[in-house]
C-alpha positions as CSV (number, residue, x, y, z in Angstrom):
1,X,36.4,3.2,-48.7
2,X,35.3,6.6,-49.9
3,X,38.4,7.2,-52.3
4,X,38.1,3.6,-53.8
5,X,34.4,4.7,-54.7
6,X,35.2,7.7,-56.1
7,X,38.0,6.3,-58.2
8,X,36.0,3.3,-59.5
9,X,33.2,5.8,-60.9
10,X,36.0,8.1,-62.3
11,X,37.4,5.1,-63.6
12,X,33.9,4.3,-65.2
13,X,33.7,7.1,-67.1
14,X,36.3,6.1,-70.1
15,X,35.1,2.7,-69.7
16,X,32.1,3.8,-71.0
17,X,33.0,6.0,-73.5
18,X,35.3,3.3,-74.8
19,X,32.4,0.7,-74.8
20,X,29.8,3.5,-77.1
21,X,32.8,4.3,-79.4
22,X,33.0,-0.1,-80.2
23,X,29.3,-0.5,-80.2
24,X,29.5,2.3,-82.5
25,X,31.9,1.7,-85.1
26,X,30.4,-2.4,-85.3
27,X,26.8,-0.9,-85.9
28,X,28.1,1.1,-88.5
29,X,29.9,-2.0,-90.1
30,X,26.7,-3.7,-90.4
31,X,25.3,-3.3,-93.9
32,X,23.0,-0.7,-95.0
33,X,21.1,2.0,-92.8
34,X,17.6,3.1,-92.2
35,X,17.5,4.4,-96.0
36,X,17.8,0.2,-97.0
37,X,14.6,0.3,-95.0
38,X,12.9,2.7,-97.4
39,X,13.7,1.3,-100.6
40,X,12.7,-2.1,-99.2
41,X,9.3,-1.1,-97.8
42,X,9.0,1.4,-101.4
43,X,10.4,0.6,-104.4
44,X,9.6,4.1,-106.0
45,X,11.9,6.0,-103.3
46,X,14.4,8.2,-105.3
47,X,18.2,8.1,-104.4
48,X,17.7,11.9,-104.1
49,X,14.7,10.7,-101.0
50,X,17.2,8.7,-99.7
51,X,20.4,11.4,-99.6
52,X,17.9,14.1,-98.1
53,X,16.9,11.5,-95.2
54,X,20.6,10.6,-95.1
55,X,21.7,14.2,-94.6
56,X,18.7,14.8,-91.9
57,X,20.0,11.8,-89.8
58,X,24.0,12.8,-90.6
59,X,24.7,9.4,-91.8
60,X,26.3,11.6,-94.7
61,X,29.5,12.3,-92.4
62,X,32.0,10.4,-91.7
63,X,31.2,7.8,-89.0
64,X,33.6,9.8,-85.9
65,X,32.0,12.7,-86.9
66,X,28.8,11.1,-86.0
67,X,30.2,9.8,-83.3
68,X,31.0,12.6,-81.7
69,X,27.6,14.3,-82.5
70,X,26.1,11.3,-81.1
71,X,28.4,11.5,-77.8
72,X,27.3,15.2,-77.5
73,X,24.4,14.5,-77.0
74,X,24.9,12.0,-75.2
75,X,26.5,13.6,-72.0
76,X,22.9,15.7,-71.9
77,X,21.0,12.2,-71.9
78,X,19.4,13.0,-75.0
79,X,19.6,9.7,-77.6
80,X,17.9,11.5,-80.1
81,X,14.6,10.5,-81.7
82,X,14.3,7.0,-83.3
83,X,14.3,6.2,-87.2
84,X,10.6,4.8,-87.5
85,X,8.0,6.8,-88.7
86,X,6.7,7.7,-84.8
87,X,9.8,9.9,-84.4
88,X,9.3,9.3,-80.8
89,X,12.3,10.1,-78.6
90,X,14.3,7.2,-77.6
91,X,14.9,7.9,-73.9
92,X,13.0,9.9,-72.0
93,X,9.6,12.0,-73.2
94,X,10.0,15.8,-74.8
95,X,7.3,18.3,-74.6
96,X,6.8,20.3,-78.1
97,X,6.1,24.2,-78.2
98,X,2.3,23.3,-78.1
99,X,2.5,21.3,-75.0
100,X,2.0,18.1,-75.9
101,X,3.9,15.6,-74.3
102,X,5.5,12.3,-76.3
103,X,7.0,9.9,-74.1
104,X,10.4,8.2,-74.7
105,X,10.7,4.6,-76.0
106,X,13.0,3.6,-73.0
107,X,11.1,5.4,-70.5
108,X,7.8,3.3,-72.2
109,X,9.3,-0.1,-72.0
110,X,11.5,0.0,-68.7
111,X,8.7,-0.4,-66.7
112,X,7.4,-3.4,-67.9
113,X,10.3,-5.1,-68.1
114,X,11.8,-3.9,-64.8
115,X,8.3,-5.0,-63.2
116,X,8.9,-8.9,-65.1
117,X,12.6,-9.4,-64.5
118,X,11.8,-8.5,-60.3
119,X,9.1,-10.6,-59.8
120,X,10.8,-13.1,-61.5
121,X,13.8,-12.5,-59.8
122,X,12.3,-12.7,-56.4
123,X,10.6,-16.0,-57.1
124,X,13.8,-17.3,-58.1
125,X,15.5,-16.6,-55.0
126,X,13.0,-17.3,-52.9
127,X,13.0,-21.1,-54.1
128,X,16.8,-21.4,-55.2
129,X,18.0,-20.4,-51.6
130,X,15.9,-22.9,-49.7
131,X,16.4,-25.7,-52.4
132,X,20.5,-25.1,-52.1
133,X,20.5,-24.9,-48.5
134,X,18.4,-28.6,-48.2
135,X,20.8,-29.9,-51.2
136,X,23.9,-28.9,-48.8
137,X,22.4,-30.2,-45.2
138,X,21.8,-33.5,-47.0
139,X,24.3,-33.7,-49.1
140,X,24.4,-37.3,-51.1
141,X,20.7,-38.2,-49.5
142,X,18.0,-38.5,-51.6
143,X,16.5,-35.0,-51.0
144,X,20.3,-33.7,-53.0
145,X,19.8,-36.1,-55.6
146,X,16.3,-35.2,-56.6
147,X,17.6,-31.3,-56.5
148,X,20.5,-32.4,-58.7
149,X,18.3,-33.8,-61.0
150,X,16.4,-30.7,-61.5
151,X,19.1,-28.5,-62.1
152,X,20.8,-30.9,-64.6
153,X,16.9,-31.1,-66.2
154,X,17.1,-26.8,-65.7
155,X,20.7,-26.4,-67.4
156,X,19.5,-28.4,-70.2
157,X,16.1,-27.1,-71.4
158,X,16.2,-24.6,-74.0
159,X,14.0,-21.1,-72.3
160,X,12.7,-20.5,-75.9
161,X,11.2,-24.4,-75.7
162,X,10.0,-24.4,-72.9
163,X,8.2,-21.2,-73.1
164,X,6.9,-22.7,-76.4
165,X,5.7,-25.9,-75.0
166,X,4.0,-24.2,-71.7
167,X,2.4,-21.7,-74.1
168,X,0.9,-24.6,-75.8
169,X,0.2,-26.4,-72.8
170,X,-1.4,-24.0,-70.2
171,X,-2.7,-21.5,-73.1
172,X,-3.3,-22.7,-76.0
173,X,-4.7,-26.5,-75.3
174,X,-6.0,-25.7,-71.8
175,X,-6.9,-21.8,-71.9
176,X,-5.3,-21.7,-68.7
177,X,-3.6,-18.4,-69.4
178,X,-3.3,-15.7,-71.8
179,X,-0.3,-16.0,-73.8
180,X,0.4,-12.4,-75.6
181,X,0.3,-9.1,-74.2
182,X,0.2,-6.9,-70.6
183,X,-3.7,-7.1,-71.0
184,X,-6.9,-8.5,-72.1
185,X,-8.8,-5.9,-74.9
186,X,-11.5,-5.8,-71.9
187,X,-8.8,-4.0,-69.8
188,X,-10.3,-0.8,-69.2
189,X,-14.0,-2.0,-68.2
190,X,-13.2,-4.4,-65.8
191,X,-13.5,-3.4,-62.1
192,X,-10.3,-3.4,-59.8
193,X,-10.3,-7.0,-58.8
194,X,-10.5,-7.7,-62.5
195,X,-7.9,-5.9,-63.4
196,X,-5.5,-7.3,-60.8
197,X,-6.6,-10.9,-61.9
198,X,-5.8,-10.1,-65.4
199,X,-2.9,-8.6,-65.0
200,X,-1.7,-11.1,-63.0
201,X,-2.6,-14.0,-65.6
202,X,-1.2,-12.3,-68.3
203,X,2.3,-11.9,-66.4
204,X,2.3,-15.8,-64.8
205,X,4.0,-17.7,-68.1
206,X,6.4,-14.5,-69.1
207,X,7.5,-14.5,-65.3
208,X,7.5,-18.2,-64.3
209,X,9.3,-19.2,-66.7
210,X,12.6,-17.2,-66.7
211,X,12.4,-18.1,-63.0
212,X,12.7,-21.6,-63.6
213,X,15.4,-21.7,-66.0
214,X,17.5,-19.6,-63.8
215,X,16.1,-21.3,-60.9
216,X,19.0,-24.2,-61.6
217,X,22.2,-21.9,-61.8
218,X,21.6,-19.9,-58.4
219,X,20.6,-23.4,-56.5
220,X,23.8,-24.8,-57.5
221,X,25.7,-22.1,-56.3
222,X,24.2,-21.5,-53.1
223,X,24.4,-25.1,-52.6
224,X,28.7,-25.1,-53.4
225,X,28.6,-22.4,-51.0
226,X,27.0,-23.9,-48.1
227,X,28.7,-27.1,-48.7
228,X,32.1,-24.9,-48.4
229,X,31.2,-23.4,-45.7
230,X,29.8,-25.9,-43.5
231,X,33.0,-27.5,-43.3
232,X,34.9,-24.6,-41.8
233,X,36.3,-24.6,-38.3
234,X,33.9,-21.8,-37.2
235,X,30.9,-23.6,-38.3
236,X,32.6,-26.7,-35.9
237,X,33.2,-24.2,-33.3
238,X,29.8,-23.2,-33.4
239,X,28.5,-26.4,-33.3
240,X,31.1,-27.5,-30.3
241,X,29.4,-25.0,-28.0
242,X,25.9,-26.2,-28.4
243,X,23.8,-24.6,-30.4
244,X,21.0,-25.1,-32.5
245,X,21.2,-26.3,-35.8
246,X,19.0,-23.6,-37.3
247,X,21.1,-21.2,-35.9
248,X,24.2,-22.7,-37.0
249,X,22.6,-22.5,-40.5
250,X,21.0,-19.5,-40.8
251,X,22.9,-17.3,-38.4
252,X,26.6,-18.4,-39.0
253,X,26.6,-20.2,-42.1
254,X,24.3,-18.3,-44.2
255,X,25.7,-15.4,-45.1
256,X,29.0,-16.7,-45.7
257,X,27.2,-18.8,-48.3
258,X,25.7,-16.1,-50.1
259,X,28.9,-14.7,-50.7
260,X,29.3,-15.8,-54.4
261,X,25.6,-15.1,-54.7
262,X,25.7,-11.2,-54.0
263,X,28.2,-10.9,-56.9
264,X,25.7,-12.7,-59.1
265,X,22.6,-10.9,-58.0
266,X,24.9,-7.4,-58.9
267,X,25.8,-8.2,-62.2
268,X,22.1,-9.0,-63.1
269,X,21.3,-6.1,-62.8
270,X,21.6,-5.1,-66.2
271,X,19.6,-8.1,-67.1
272,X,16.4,-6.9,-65.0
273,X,16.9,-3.8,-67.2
274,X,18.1,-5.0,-70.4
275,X,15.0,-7.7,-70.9
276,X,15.0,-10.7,-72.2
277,X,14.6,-10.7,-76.3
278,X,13.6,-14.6,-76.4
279,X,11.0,-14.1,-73.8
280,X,9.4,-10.6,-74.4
281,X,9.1,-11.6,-78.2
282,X,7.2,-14.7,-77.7
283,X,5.1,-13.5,-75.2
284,X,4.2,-9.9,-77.3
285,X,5.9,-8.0,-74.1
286,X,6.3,-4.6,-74.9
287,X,9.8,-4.1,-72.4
288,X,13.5,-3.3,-73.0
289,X,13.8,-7.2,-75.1
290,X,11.4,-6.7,-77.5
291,X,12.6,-2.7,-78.4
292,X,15.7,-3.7,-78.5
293,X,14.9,-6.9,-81.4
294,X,12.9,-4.4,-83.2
295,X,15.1,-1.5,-83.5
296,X,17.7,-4.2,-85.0
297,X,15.7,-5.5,-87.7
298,X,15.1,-2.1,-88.5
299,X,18.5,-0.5,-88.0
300,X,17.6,1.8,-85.8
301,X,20.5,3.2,-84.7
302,X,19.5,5.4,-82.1
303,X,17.0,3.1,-80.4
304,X,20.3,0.2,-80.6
305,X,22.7,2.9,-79.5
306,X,20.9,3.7,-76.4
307,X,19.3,0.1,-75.5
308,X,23.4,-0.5,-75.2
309,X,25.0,2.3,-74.2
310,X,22.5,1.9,-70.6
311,X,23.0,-1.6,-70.6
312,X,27.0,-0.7,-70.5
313,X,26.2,1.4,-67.7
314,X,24.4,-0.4,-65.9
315,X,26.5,-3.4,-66.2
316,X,29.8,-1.5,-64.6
317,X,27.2,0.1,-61.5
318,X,26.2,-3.5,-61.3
319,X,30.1,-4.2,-61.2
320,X,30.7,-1.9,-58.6
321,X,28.2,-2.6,-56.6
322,X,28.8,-6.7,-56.4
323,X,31.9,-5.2,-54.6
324,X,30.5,-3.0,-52.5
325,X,27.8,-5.8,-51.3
326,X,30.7,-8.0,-51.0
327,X,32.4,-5.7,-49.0
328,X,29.7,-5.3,-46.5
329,X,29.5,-8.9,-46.1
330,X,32.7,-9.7,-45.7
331,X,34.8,-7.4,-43.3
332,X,38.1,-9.7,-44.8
333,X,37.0,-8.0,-47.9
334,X,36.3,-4.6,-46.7
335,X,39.6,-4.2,-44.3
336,X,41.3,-4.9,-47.8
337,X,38.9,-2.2,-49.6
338,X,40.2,0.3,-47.3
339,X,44.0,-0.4,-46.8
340,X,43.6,-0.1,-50.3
């Protein structure tokens, strides 16, 4: 098991590189560059403005020369500093020679996001798991129809829409709930209850509703998984020598079920990262989504560069570690890992 580890991350490695070098070359096919940005935003900028801030940001050398500056700095961690006017650093913060700390814009926004995508993740499993397993025990009854329904009514609402309409709905008609922003302007005076209350109203429609759009997909499949297993001989077996029905379910059939589900929950991890743009920019969320939107309209290279190059990452750990879960779940699987 050991040496499959250590030759998937080795593996990883020009995986990665590969992926920068694409992401790369395609940003630098786009048209223009953060000079565009000056001459839209001021029409008296000189093309002699523009070569100097060209030159500053090497977009004057050849594009695998920048590349490989880019990737040099890379390997330290260090994305550079973004292309707005802030100059903040893009990943994590730098302290200047007078002591002043400026935090990065990654190390700002995963946070928030992280904090979002989790809860909503949580809720998610917490009702998909139960809803599947009720949809499989009563398979064709009425209780599996209605669940059906609601995943067929899940796959086909837009998340934008809906996050439009209950915005609408429960903030703007009914005053229900804040709809923009971490926090009310009030923020700092309120006491610690108050706090917690608004916080927690201001992160109900950007949480709830990711959870019930994804809510749909993960029911189904735990669903097809129980149904699958329930008709093995085991479960039969189990059944044969008298016990319970609860711990047929949740003791023996279970975790077979979840199977499929573990590889699912591993690749989303770059998606609890990564953000969700449609989400994050309705809602005014300052996380991963929203940076990421922004530093395209604005061709912000290093701000794009870096939003994608951890999202990469992330995406082949989350790779690796479906199989590993899997593994542990399934000694078929991890008798094969090891022969291996």
């Amino acid at each position: 098991m050991l040496k499959y580890l250590i030759k998937r991350v080795l593996w990883m490695i020009p995986l990665l590189i590969g992926i920068s070098l694409i992401s790369f070359l395609i940003m630098h096919l786009a048209p223009g560059d953060i000079t565009s940005n000056e001459s839209a935003f001021n029409p008296k900028a000189s093309e002699e403005s523009r070569q100097k801030l060209r030159e500053m940001y090497n977009l004057d050398k050849p594009v695998i020369v920048q590349y490989g500056l880019w990737l040099k700095r890379m390997t330290t961690l260090d994305f550079g500093k973004s292309f707005a006017s802030h100059q903040k650093p893009v990943f994590w913060q730098t302290t200047d020679k007078d002591g002043n700390v400026t935090k990065g814009l990654i190390q700002e926004a995963l946070p928030i996001t992280l904090m979002i995508n989790l809860l909503g993740l949580t809720i998610t499993l917490a009702l998909a798991i139960p809803l599947g397993i009720i949809a499989a025990r009563k398979y064709l009854g009425w209780q599996d129809r209605s669940i059906t329904l609601f995943n067929f009514i899940g796959f086909s609402i837009p998340g934008f829409w809906l996050s439009l309409l209950l915005m609408y709905w429960l903030g703007v008609a009914n005053s229900w709930f804040p709809i923009s922003g971490l926090h009310s302007l009030n923020y700092d005076s309120l006491d610690t209850w108050g706090k917690i209350k608004d916080s927690a109203s201001h992160l109900f429609l950007p949480v709830v509703i990711p959870s019930i759009t994804g809510l749909a997909g993960i029911t189904l499949f735990v669903k097809n998984g129980m149904l699958d297993v329930l008709h093995q001989d085991y479960i039969t077996t189990a059944r044969a020598k008298g016990l319970n029905e609860h711990r047929v379910i949740y003791t023996h059939a279970l975790r077979n079920a979840l199977l499929p589900l573990i590889t699912i929950i591993g690749l989303s991890i770059p998606g609890l990262i990564g953000g969700s743009v449609i989400a994050e920019t309705i809602f005014a969320i300052p996380g991963m989504g929203k940076l990421f939107y922004d530093a395209v309209l604005m061709r912000d290279f290093p701000v794009v560069m870096g939003i994608l190059t951890i999202g990469s990452a992330l995406t082949l750990a989350g790779n690796l570690l479906a199989d590993i879960m899997y593994a542990w779940a399934d000694p078929r699987v991890r008798r094969g890992v090891v022969k291996g």
